[in-house]
N, C-alpha and C positions, 0 to 999 in steps of 0.2 A: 409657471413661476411659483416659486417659494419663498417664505417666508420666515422668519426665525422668531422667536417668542420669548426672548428676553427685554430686561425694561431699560431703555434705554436714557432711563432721566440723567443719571448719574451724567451721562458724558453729554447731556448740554451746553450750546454756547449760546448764549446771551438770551438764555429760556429756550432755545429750540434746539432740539436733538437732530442729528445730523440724520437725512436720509439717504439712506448707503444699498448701491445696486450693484451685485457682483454676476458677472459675466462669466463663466466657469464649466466646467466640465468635473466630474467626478470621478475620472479616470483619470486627470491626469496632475502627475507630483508638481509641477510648480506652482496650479494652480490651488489645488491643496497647502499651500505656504498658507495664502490667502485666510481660507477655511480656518486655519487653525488659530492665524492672529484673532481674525473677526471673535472665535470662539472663546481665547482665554481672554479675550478682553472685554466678552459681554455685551458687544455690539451687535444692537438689531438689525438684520439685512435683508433684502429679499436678490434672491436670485436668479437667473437666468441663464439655463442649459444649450450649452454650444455646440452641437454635434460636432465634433473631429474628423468623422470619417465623409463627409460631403462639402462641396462649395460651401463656402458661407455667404450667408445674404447679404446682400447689398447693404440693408441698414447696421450690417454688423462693420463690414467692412469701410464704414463711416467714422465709427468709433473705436475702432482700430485696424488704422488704415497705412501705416508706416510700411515702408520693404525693410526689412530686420536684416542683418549683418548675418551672414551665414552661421557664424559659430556664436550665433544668442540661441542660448538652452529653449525648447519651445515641445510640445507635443505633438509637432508634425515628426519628428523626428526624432524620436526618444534617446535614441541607444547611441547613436553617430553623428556626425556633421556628412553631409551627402558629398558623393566623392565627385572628384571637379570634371567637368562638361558633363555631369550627369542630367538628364530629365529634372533631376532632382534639387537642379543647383539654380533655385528659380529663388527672388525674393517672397519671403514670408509674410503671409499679411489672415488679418482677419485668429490671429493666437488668443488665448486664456493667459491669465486672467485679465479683464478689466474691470476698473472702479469709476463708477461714478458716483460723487461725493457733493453733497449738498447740505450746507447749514445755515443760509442766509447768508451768510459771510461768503463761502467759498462756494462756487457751481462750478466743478472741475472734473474732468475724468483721467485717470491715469492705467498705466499699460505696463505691463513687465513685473514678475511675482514679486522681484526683489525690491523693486521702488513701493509697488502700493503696499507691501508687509511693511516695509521700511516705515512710509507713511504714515500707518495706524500707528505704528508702535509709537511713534515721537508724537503725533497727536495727543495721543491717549498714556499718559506713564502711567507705569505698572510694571509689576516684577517681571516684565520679560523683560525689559531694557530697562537701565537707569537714564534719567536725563543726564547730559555733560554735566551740570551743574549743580549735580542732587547731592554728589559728597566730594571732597579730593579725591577719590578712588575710581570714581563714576569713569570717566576719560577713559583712564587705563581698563575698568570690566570689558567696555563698548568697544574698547581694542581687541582683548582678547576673544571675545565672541567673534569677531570681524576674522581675527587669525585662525579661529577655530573653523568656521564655514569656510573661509577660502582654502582651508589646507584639505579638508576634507573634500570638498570638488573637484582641487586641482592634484590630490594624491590617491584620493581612495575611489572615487565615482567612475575616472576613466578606467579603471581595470577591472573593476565590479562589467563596464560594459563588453571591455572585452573578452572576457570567460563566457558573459553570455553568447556572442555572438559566432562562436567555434561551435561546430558540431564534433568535432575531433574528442573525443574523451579522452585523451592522454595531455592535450593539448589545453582544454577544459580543465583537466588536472591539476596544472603548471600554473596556468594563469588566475587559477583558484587560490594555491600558497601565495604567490606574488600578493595577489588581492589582501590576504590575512596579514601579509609580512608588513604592509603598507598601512592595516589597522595596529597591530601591534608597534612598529616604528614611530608613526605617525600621531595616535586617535587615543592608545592607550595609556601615553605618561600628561595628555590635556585633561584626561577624565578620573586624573588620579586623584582630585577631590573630589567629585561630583559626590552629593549627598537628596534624592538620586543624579541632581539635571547638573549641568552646568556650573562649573565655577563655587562648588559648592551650596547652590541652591538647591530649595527642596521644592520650588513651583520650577515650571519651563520656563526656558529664557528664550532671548531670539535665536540662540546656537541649535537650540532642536529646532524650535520654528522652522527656521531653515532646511536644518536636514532631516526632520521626521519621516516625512514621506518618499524619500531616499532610503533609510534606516529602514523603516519597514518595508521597502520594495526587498530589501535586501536580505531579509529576516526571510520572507516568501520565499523567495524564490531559493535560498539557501538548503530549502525542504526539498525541491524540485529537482531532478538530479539532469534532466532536459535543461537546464537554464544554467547552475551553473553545480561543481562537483558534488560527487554524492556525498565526500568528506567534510564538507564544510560544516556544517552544522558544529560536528566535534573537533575542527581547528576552531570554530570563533568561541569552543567553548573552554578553550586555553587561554582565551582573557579576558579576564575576569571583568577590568573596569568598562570594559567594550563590553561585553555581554550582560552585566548588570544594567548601564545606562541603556542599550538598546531593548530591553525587559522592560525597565521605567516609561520611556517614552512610546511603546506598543500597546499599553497600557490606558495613555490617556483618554482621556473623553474626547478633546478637540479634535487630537489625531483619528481617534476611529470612525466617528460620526458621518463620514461622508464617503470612506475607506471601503472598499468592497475588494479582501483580496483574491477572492477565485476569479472574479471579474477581471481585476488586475492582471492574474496570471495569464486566464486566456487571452486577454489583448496583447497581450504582451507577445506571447508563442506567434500569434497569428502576424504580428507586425515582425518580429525576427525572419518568417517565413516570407513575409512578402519582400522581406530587404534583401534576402539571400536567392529567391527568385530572380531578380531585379540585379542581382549583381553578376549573373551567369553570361 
C-alpha cells in the first residue's frame, strides 16, 4: 500500500479531511482517470494494487462485487467486448478502480472510473470542472466537456482498437487513416481553442481527465509500428490542434506519475496475443 504526500487540510469537511482508498492497478487507463483526478486536485490517498492478471481475492470481490454489463469499458478486456458464447462472455466482477471515501459524513465506496472521477471532481471544485452554478456559462462548459469525452470514445477509441488488433499491414494501414480521419473530423475543430487544455483553458479540465490515458496509450503506441501503422506518427502530425493538445497533456505531472509506457506497451502486445490465440 501507498501513500500520497500532499496536504489535505484544504478539502476538509466540518474539520476532518476525507480518508480516501483507491483500489487500482497502474496498467490500466480507466483506472488511471482516478490517478489523475486524485492528482490535480491535491487529494491525499493511499492505495491499493490489484493484480489484473489473477483471481481476485475474496475481500476484493466484496467491494466490488457487481456482474458488469458486457460492454462497460474495464481492463479485463482492454481492446474489445468478448465475442458472444465466448469463454469470455462471463460477468465481470472484482474491476479497477474503486473508492472508498470517508469524511465522517459520508462512509461510502464507489466502482466505475467515470462515477468516482465524476465524484471527486463535484466534491472538490476546481478548474477541472465548474460547478453548474458557478457562472451562466458553467451548464453549457460541463456540456461541452460531456460532448467532448463522449465523441471521442464513441468515434475515435473504437478504431484506434481496431488497427491495433490486425496483424495485416495493408489492413493496419487503412484503419490507421480511418483512425486520423476520425481525429481530424471529429477532435480537431473541439480543440480549436484549447489554450493548451480544453475549452480554452490553460490547467486540465475533466475532458483530458477522461481521455488522458487513452491520448497517451495512443501517442505509444503510434511509435510502435506492431500496434498500430508505421505512418501514424506523421498523419497525427497534420493536425495540428490534435497534436498540440495531446503534447500538452503527455506532459503533465498527473498524467505521468503513475504511467509506465514500455510497461504499457508490453502488456498490451502480450494481451493482443492472447486475444488472437483465443480467437483461432
Amino acid at each position: 500500500m501507498a501513500s500520497s504526500t500532499t496536504n489535505g487540510a484544504a478539502h476538509a469537511t466540518n474539520g476532518v479531511a476525507p480518508k480516501i482508498t483507491l483500489y487500482t492497478n497502474h496498467g490500466c487507463p480507466w483506472a488511471q482517470r482516478a490517478h489523475i483526478v486524485l492528482k490535480e486536485l491535491d487529494l491525499p490517498y493511499e492505495e491499493v494494487i490489484i493484480d489484473l492478471d489473477t483471481p481476485r481475492p475474496d475481500w476484493y470481490l466484496k467491494i466490488n462485487p457487481p456482474a458488469i454489463p458486457l460492454d462497460t469499458p474495464s481492463c479485463i478486456y482492454p481492446t474489445s467486448a468478448p465475442k458472444p458464447n465466448s469463454s469470455n462472455n462471463l460477468p465481470k466482477r472484482g474491476l479497477v478502480p474503486s473508492l472508498k471515501y470517508n469524511n465522517d459524513v459520508i462512509d461510502e465506496t464507489l466502482i466505475e472510473s467515470g462515477i468516482v472521477s465524476q465524484f471527486l471532481a463535484d466534491s472538490f471544485p476546481s478548474h477541472l470542472l465548474p460547478t453548474s452554478h458557478e457562472s451562466p456559462q458553467a451548464p453549457f462548459q460541463r456540456a461541452k466537456i460531456g460532448f467532448f469525452v463522449e465523441t471521442y470514445f464513441s468515434k475515435v477509441q473504437p478504431l484506434m482498437m481496431g488497427a491495433m488488433q490486425t496483424e495485416d499491414k495493408q489492413v493496419k494501414e487503412e484503419k490507421g487513416k480511418d483512425l486520423v480521419a476520425a481525429l481530424k473530423k471529429e477532435i480537431e475543430p473541439l480543440l480549436a481553442d484549447a489554450k493548451p487544455f480544453f475549452g480554452g483553458s490553460e490547467k486540465m479540465t475533466m475532458a483530458e481527465a477522461f481521455t488522458a490515458p487513452f491520448v497517451t496509450r495512443l501517442n505509444a503506441f503510434a511509435s510502435d509500428a506492431s500496434l498500430l501503422p508505421a505512418s501514424m506518427p506523421e498523419l497525427l502530425a497534420e493536425l495540428p490542434n490534435v497534436s498540440k493538445w495531446m503534447k500538452a497533456v503527455a506532459a503533465q505531472e498527473s498524467v505521468t506519475y503513475t504511467y509506465n509506457e514500455q510497461d504499457v506497451i508490453e502488456r498490451t502486445k502480450r494481451k493482443l496475443a492472447s486475444m488472437r490465440q483465443q480467437g483461432k
